[in-house]
PLY file of the C-alpha trace (Angstrom):
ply
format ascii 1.0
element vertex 211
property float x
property float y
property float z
element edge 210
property int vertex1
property int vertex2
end_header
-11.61 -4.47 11.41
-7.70 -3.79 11.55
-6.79 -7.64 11.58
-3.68 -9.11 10.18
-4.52 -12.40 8.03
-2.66 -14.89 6.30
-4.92 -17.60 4.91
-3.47 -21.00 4.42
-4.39 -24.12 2.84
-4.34 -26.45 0.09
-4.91 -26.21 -3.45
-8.48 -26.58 -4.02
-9.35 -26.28 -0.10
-11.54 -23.06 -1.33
-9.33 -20.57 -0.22
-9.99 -17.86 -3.09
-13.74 -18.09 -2.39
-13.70 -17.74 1.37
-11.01 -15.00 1.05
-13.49 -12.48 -0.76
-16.89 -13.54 1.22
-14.56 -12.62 4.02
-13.30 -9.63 2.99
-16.12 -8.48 1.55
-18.05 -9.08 5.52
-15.62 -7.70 7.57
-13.95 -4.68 5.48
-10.42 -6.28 4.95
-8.61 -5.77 1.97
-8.19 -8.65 -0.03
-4.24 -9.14 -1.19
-4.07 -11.94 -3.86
-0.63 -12.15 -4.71
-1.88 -13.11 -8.72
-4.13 -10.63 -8.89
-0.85 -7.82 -7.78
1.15 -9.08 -10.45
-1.70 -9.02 -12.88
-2.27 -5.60 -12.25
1.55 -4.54 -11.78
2.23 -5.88 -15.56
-0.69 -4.43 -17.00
0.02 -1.19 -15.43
3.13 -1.54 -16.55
4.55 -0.58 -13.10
8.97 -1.00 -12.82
8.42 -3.85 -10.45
5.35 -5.39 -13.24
7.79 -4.85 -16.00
10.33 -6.73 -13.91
7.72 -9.41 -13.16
6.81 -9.71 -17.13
10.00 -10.69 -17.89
10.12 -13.47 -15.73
6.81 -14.62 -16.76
7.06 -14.26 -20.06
10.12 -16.53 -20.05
8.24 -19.18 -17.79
10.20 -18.51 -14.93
8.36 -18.05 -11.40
8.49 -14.91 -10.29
11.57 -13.89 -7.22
10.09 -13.93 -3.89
11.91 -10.67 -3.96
9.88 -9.56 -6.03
6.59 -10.34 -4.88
7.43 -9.14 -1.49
7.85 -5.60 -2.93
4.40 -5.55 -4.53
2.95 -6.41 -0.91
5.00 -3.77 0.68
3.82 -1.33 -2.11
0.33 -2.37 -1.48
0.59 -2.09 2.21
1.56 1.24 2.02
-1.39 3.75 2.83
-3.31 0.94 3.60
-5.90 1.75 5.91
-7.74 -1.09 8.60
-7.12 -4.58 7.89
-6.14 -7.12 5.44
-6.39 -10.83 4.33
-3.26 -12.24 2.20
-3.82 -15.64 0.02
-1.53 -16.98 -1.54
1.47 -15.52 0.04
3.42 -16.76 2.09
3.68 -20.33 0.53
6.89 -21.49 2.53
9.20 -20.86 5.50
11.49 -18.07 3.74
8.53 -16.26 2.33
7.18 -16.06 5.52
10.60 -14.56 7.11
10.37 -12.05 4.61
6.93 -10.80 5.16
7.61 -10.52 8.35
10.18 -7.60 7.39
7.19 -5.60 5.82
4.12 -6.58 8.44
3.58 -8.06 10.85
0.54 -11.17 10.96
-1.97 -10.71 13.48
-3.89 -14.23 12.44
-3.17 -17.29 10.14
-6.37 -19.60 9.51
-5.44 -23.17 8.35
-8.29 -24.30 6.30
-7.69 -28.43 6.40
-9.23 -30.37 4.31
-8.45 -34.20 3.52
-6.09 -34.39 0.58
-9.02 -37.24 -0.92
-11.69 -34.70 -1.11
-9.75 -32.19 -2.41
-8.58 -34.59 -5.73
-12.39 -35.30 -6.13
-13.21 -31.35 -6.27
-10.28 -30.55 -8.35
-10.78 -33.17 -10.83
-14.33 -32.79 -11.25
-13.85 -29.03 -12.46
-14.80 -27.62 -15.93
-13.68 -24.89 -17.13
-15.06 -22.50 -20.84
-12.77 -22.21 -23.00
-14.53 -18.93 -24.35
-15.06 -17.13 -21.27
-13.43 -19.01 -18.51
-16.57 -19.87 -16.57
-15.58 -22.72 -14.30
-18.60 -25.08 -13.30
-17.78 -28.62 -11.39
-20.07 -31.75 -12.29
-21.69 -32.24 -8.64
-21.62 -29.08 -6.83
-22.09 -26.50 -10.02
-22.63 -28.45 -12.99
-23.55 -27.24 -15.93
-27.09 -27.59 -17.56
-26.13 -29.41 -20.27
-22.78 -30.01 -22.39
-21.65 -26.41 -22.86
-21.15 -23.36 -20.97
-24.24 -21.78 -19.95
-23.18 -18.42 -19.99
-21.75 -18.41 -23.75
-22.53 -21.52 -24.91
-18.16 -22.13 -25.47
-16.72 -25.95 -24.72
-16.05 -27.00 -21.56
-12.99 -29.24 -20.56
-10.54 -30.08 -17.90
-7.51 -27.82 -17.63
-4.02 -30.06 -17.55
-3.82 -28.28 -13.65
-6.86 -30.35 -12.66
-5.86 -33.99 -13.91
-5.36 -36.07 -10.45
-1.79 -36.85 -11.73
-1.17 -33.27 -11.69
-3.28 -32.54 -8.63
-1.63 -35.37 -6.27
2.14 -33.53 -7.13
1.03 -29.92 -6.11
-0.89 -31.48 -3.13
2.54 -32.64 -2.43
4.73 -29.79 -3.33
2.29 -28.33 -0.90
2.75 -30.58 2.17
6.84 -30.15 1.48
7.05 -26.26 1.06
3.82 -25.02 3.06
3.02 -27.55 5.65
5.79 -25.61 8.12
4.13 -22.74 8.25
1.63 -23.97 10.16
4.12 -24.80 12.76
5.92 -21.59 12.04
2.77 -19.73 13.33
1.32 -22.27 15.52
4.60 -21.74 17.19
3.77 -17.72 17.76
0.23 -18.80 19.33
-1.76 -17.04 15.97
-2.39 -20.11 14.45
-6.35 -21.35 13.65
-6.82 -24.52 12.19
-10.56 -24.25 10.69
-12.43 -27.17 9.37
-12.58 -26.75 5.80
-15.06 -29.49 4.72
-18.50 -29.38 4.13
-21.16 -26.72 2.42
-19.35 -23.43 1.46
-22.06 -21.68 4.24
-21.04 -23.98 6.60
-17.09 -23.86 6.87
-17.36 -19.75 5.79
-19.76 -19.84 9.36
-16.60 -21.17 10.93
-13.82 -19.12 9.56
-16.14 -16.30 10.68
-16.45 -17.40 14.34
-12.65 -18.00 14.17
-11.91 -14.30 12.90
-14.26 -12.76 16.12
-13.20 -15.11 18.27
-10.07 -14.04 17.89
-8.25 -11.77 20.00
-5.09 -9.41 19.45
0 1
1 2
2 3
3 4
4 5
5 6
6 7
7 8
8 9
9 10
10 11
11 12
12 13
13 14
14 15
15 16
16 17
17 18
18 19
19 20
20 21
21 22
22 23
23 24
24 25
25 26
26 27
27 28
28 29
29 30
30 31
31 32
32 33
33 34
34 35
35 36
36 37
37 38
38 39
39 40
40 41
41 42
42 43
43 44
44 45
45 46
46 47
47 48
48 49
49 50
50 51
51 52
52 53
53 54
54 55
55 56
56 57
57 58
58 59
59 60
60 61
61 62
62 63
63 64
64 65
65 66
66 67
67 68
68 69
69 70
70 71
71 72
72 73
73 74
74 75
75 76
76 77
77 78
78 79
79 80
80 81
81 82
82 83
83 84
84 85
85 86
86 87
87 88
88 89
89 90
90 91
91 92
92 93
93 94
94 95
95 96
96 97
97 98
98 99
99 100
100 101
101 102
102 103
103 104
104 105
105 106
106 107
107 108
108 109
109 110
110 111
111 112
112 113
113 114
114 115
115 116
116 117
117 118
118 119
119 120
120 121
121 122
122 123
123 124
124 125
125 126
126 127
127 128
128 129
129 130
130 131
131 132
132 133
133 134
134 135
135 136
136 137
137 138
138 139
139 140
140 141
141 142
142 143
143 144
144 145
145 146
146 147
147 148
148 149
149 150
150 151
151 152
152 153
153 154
154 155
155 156
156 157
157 158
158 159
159 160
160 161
161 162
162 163
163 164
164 165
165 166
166 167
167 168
168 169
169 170
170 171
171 172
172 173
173 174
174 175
175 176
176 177
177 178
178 179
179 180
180 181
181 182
182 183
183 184
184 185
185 186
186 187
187 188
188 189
189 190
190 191
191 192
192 193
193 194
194 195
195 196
196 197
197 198
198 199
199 200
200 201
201 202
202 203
203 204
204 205
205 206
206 207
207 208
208 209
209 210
């Protein structure tokens, strides 16, 4: 498959899990804008040295800057590919759009309640950075099963915390969804319910689709 996707949606709506069943199905490359600076730093590329610093200070990384770790991704890229996390607002958007173009963008909505209750029911090992959740993946008893480390709730996953990116995210993110709406690629995808179930739907609104 030679799609185009940008996959939107909440923090917590399961985006990073349904990305790489997806990819995985249908052949796209998966772009994860963490995972390219991850890589770019520890390859110690001249735009991951660039990205370091900025990191390393606690400063978010230039959309610039990102943008030109897509664009060297992109190129020799052959067939497809799904982006998450990227674009998370209007100008980033713009700017991909000077790189590639999007052939699809699947909203995956979810109802901001449900996400707080999956986000703040998370536990993560501080050993080996399993991450269980108390109803859907709990653990089998009070520490991590894999290594036996402690298990507790990262800061990001207090509701306090989870409310303000939720809405950071309806301020900086929710326009997109307009923005491609607008350009008739838009799929808004049901995003509740067993992880079978809503990946079932994203994958009838991927074939469904047509260029």
């Amino acid at each position: 498959m030679d799609t185009r996707i940008v996959l939107l949606g909440a923090p917590g709506s399961g985006k990073g899990t349904q990305a790489k069943r997806l990819c995985q199905e249908l052949g796209l490359t998966l772009i994860s804008t963490g995972d390219l600076l991850r890589e770019a730093v520890r390859n110690n590329t001249p735009l991951g040295a660039k990205a370091k610093g900025y990191m390393d200070a606690g400063k978010l990384v230039p959309d610039e800057l990102v943008i030109g770790l897509i664009e060297e991704k992109l190129k020799g890229l052959k067939g497809g590919f799904l982006l998450d996390g990227f674009p998370r607002n209007l100008e980033q958007a713009k700017m991909l759009d000077t790189i590639t173009g999007v052939d699809l963008a699947i909203n995956l909505d979810v109802n901001e309640d449900i996400i707080v209750d999956r986000i703040v029911k998370r536990r993560s090992c501080r050993q080996c950075g399993e991450v269980y959740h108390l109803e859907a993946k709990p653990p089998r008893g009070d520490v991590c099963d894999v290594c036996g480390g402690e298990l507790y709730q990262r800061s990001d996953d207090a509701e306090a915390t989870v409310r303000e990116r939720l809405k950071v995210y309806r301020e900086r993110t929710l326009p997109l969804i307009k923005f491609y709406g607008d350009r008739g690629v838009l799929v808004t995808v049901n995003g509740q319910g067993e992880i079978d179930e809503v990946y079932r739907r994203i994958l009838d609104a991927v074939k469904g689709f047509k260029k």
